[in-house]
C-alpha positions in Angstrom: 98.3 83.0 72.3 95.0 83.7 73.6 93.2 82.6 76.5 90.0 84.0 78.8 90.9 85.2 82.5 88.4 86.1 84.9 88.4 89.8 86.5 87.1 89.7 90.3 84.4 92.2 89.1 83.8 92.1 85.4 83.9 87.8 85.3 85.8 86.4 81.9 87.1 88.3 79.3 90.0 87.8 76.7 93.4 88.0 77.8 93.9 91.3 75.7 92.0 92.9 77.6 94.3 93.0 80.5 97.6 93.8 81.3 100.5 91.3 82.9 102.9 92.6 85.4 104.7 90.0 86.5 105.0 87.0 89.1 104.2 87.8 92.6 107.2 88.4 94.4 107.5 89.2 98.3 109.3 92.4 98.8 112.3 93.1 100.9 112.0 94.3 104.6 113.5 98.0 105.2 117.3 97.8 105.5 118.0 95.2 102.8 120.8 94.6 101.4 122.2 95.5 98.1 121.9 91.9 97.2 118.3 91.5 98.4 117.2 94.8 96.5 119.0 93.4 93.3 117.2 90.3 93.6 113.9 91.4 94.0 113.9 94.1 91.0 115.9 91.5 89.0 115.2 88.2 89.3 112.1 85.7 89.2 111.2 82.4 89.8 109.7 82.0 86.2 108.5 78.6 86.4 106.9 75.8 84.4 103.8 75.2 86.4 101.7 77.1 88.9 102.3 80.6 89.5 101.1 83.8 91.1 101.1 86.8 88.9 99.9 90.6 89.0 96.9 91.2 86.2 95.8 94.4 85.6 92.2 95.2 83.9 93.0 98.2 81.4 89.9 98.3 79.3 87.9 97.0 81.9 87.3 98.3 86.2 90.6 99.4 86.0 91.6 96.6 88.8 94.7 94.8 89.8 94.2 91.7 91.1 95.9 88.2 91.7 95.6 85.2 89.3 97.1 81.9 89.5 98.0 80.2 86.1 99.5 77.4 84.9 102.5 79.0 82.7 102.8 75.6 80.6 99.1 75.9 79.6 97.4 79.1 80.3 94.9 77.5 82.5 93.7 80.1 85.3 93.1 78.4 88.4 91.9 81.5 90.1 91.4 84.6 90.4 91.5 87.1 93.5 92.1 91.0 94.9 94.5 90.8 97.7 94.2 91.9 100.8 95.1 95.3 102.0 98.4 95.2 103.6 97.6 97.6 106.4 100.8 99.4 105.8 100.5 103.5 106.0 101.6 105.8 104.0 104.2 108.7 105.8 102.7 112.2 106.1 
């Protein structure tokens, strides 16, 4: 199935453009538990509606960004680059 999603930088394009990675999913905190870890890498939500996913434009800016879609239609509701998190990376 094809549809058009909207890069942040490049506006619409076809879908085959770009690459899916998945639902959004909120990672666990720094001593999780085996469960949590299992859960996270695992398991998702997968639902039939409205749903935050990770897009990335491969033939395009070379830009991940955040797109909410309706999974039963392929409607894009929006499209958006998150913000940094702040976190730092050890040295």
């Amino acid at each position: 199935m094809s549809f058009l999603l909207t890069c942040p930088h490049c506006g619409s394009r076809p879908v085959d453009e770009f690459r899916y990675q998945g639902e959004v999913t909120r990672r666990p905190g720094p001593v999780a538990t085996l469960r949590e870890l299992t859960d996270y890498v695992y398991f998702r939500d997968n639902v039939a509606g409205v749903q935050r996913e990770w897009w990335y434009h491969r033939t395009g800016c070379k830009t991940w960004f955040v797109a909410e879609r309706d999974t039963r239609t392929n409607e894009v509701l929006r499209t958006l680059i998150p913000a940094p998190t702040g976190v730092a990376t050890p040295q």
